[in-house]
C-alpha positions as CSV (number, residue, x, y, z in Angstrom):
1,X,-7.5,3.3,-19.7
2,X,-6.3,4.9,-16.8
3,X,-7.6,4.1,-13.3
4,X,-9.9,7.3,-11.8
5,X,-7.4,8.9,-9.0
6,X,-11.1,9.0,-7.4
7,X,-11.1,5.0,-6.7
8,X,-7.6,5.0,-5.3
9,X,-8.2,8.1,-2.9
10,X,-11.4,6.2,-1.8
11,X,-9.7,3.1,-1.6
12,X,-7.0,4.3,1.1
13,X,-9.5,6.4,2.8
14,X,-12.0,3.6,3.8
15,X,-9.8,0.2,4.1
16,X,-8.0,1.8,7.5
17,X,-9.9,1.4,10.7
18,X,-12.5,2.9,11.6
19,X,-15.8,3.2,13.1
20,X,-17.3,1.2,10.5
21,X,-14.1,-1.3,10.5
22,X,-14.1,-1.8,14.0
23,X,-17.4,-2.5,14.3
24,X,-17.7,-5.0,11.6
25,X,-14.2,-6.9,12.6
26,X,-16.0,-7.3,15.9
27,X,-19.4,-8.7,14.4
28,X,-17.7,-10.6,12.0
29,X,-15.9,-12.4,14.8
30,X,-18.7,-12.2,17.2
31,X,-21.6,-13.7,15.1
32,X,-19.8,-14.7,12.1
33,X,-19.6,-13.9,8.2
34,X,-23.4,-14.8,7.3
35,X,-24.9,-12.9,10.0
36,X,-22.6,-9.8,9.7
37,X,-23.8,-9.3,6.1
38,X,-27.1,-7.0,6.8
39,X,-24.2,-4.9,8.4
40,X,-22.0,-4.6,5.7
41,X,-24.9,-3.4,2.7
42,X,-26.2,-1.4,5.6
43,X,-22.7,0.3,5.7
44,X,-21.8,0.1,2.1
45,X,-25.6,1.7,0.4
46,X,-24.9,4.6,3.6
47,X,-21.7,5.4,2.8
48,X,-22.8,5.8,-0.9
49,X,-25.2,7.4,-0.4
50,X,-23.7,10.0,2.2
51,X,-20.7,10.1,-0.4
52,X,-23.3,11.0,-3.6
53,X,-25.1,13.4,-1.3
54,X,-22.0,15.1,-0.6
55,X,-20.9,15.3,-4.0
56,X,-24.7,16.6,-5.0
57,X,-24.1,19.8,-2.8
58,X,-24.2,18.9,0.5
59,X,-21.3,19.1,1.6
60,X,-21.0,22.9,0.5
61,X,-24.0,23.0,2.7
62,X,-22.1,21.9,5.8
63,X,-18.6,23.7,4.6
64,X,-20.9,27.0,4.2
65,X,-22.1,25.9,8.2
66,X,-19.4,25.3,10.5
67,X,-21.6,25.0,13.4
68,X,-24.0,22.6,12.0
69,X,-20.1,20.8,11.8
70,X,-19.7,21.2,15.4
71,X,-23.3,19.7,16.0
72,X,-22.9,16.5,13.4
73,X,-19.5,15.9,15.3
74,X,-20.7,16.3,19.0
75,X,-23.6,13.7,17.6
76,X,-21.3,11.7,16.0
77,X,-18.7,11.2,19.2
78,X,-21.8,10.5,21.3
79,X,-23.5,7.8,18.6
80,X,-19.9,6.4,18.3
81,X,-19.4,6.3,22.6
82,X,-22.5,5.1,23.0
83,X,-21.8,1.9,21.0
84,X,-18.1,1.5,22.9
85,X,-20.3,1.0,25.4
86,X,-22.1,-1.5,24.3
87,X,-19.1,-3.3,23.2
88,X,-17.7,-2.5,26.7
89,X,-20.6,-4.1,28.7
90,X,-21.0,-7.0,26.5
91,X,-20.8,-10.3,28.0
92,X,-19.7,-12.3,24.8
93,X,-19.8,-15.6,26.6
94,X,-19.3,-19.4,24.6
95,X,-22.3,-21.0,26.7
96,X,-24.7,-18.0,25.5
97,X,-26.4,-16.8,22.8
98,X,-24.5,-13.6,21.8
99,X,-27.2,-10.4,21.1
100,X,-27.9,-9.6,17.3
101,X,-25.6,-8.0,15.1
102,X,-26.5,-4.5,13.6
103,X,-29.2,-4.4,11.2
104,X,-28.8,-3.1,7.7
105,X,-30.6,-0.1,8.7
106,X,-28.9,0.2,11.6
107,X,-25.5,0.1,9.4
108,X,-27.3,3.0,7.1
109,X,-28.0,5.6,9.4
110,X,-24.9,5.0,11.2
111,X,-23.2,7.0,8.0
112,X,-25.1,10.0,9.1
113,X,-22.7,10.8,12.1
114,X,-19.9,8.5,10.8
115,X,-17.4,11.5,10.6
116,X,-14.4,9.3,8.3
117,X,-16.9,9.1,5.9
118,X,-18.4,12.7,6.0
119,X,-14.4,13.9,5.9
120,X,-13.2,11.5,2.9
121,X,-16.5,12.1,0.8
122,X,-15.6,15.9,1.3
123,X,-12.0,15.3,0.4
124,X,-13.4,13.5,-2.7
125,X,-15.8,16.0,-3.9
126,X,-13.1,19.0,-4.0
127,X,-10.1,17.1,-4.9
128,X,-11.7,14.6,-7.7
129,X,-14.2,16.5,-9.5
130,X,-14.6,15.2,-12.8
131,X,-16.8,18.5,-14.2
132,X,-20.2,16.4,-14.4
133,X,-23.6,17.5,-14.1
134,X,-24.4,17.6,-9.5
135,X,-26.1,14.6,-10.4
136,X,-23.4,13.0,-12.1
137,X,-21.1,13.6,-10.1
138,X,-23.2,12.3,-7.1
139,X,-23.8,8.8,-9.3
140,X,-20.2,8.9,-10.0
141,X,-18.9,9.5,-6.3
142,X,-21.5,7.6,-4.9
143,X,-21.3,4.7,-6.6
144,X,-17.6,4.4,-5.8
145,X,-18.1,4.8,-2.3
146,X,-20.5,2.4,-2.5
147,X,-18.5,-0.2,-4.4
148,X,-15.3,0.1,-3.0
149,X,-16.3,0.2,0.4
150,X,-18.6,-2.9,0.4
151,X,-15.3,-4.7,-0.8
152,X,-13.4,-3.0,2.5
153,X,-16.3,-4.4,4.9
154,X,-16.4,-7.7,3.6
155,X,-12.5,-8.0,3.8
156,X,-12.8,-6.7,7.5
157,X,-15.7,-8.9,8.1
158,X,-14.0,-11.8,7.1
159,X,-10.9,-11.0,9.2
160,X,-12.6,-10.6,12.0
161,X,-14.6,-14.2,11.1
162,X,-10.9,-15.1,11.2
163,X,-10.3,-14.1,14.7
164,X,-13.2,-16.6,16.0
165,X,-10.3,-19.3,16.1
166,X,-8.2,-17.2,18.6
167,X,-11.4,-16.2,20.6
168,X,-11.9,-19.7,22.3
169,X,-12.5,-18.6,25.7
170,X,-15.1,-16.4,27.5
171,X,-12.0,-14.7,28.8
172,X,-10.8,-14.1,25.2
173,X,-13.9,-12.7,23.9
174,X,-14.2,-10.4,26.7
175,X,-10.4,-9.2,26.2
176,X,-11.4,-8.6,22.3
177,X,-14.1,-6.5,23.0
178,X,-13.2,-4.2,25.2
179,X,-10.0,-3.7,23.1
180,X,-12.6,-3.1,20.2
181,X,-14.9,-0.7,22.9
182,X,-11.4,0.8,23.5
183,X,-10.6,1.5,19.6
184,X,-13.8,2.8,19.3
185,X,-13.7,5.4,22.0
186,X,-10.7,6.5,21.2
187,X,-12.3,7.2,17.8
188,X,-14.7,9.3,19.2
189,X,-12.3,11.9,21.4
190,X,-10.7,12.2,18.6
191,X,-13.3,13.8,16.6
192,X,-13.8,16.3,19.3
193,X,-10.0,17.0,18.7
């Protein structure tokens, strides 16, 4: 049996950085593997079930809307700034107790205005239709979203677990994250693009 194109396409769409990548490398190296797993279900069940939604009609909903676009993407760069800054005014100190890491909800909702995954779920849907019923489909999308990308977040996770052992100085930490705030803003400006 032949692999589904579908898997591969959503495979190279989600494993590059991103919002959700950059985020859960720094929590993963932040507050380690154990505590960064709420985050990464939070991010894999969203970005299934923004992927199914999408594939149910949704998304020719927001293709038929271009200015509720414009809207989800203004949201979206502000959500996404708004958490460079919290990366940017962290004080990830060794003596302290670092702040919590995102909650699963947290990681769900953050799909909502996570524009990678609204623009690869919409690339999916028209590009690897298989002809099922909108509810099929939305299982069938969905689910690999859903799968796939909980593999990607835990990889990422774990790398960034990884980075703990280069991060052994407040100065370090500090560098880290405000190369991650960095990433992250630059992320945003360039969904206004």
């Amino acid at each position: 049996m032949l692999l589904d194109p579908l898997y591969v396409f959503v495979f190279l769409g989600l494993f590059p950085p991103g919002p959700n990548i950059i985020l859960l490398t720094a929590s993963g190296a932040m507050f380690g593997f154990k505590r960064t797993v709420p985050h990464v279900l939070g991010v894999a069940v969203g970005v299934g079930i923004t992927a199914g939604l999408t594939a149910f009609g949704l998304g020719a909903i927001l293709l038929a809307l271009p200015k509720l676009i414009i809207v989800l993407k203004v949201l979206a760069a502000l959500w996404i700034l708004w958490m460079a800054w919290g990366l940017w005014t962290a004080t990830p100190s060794l003596a302290s107790k670092p702040a919590a890491p995102m909650t699963f909800v947290q990681a769900v909702l953050f799909q909502w205005v996570n524009p990678k995954i609204w623009a690869i779920a919409l690339a999916a849907v028209s590009a690897y239709s298989a002809g099922l019923t909108p509810i099929g489909e939305a299982l069938r999308v969905g689910s690999a979203f859903s799968g796939i990308n909980f593999f990607v977040c835990m990889f990422w996770t774990f790398a960034g677990t990884l980075l703990t052992f280069l991060l052994t100085s407040d100065v370090a930490r500090h560098v880290f994250m405000r190369a991650m705030a960095l990433a992250l803003a630059a992320f945003s400006l360039m969904i206004l693009a």
